[in-house]
N, C-alpha and C positions, 0 to 999 in steps of 0.2 A: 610555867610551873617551876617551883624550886624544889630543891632534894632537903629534906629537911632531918632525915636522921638512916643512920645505915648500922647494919647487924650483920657481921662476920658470922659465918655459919662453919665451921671445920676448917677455920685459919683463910672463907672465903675473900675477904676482903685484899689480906696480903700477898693471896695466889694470882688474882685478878690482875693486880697491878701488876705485879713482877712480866707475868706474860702477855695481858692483853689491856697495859695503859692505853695505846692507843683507842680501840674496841670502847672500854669505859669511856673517855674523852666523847667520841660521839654517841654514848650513851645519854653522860650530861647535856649532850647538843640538845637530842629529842626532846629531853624532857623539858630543858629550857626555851623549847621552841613551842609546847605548846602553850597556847593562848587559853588558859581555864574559864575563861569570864566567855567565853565565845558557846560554849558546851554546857549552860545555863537553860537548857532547851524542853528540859521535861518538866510537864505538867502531872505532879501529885494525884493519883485518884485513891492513896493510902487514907485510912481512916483518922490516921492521928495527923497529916499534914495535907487535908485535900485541899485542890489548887494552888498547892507552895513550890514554887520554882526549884528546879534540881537542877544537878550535875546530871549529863545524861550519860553512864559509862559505854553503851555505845557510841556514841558520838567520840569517844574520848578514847577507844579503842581504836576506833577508826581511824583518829588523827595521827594516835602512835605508830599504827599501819605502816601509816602515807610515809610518814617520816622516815621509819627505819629503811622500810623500802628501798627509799628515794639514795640510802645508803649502804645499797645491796647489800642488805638483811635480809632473809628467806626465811621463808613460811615451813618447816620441814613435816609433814605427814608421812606414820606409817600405817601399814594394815594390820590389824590383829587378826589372827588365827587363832581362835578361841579352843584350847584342848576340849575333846569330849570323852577322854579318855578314864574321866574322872565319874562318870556319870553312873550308876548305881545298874546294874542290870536289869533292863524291862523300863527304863528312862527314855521317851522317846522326844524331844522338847517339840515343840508346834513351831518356833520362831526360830531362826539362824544368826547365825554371829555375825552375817557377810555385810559387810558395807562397814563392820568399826575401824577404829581407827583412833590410836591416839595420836596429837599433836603438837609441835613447838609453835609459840609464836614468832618469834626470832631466832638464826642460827647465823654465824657468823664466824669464819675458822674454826675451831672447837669450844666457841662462846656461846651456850645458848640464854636467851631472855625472853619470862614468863613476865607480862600484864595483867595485872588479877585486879580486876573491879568488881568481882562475884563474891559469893558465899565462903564463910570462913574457911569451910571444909577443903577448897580448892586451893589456898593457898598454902596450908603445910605438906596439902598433896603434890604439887608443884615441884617442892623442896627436896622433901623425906624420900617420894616415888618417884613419881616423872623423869628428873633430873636421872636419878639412878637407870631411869631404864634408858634413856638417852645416853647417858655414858656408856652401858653394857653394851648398846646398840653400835658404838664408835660415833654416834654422831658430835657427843659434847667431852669436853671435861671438866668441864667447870658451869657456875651460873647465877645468871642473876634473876632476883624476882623483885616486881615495882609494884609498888600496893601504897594505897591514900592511907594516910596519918590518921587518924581519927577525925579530929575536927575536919577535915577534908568526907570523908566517911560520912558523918553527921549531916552534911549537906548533898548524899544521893540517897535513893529508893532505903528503907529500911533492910537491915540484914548484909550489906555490904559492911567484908569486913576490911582489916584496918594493921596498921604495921606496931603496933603496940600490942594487937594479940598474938600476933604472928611471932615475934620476938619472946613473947615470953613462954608461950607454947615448944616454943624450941631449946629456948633456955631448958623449962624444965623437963624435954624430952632427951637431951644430953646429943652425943655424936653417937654414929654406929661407923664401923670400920664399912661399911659398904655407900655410906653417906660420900656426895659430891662436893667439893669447895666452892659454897654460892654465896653471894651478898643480895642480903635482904635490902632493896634502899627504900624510904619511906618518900611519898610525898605529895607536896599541898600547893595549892593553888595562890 
């Protein structure tokens, strides 16, 4: 795969390098290590492209997995404790908060990086949220998120989004002083 376009997000790009060139470097490794033509595996049962070969972003998670892994990169989970403190008197809920959990895909020093082959919605959340609570948490201080270009997009499941909206969604949502130093990188196959 190649990196085909990158978006500084609250000066992330020049934070990165300054502190964790190295960290980026096998960043670029992963991503040029993976084989896109290999992850060709899903069979379309969408209505506008049934039986049209896809990207399968599982598959292509998985490989990013293997890779980071393999350069001790961690998986970081934490447990939510869901307040109920909030709940209106005579609220009783049926279901419990126990087993959530949000998590990193990669951590690395205080590097963390998000893989988002999902739904638009997960990738500004990634960014704007996650990241911030990972930081507040001490686990990151900075971050990167890797998301398919569009034409790369165009060719998995429909509704996977794409580093062209990503970018301009953040463009027009501005910095907030509680925001992390992350770089968006895009990329294609």
């Amino acid at each position: 795969m190649i990196i085909a376009a990158r978006y500084p997000f609250r000066d992330g790009e020049r934070y990165i390098n300054g502190k964790y060139a190295h960290l980026l470097e096998e960043v670029r490794t992963v991503i040029h290590s993976i084989e896109a033509s290999s992850h060709i595996t899903k069979i379309s049962r969408e209505k506008t492209m049934v039986g049209r070969a896809l990207y399968d972003p599982k598959a292509l998670n998985k490989s990013f997995k293997q890779q980071f892994n393999q350069l001790g990169w961690d998986e970081v989970r934490i447990p939510c404790d869901y307040p109920t403190k909030y709940y209106v008197d005579g609220y009783n809920p049926r279901i419990s908060s126990g087993g959530a959990f949000r998590e990193m895909d990669f951590i690395k020093e205080k590097l963390g990086v998000e893989v988002q082959f999902g739904k638009y919605a997960f990738m500004v959340y990634n960014v704007a949220a996650k990241m911030t609570i990972f930081r507040n948490l001490g686990f990151i201080d900075s971050g990167l998120e890797i998301v398919p270009m569009k034409q790369f997009a165009d060719r998995m499941s429909t509704g996977v989004s794409y580093f062209e909206q990503i970018a301009w969604d953040l463009e027009q949502r501005g910095v907030a002083d509680i925001d992390v130093p992350a770089l968006v990188i895009g990329i294609d196959a």
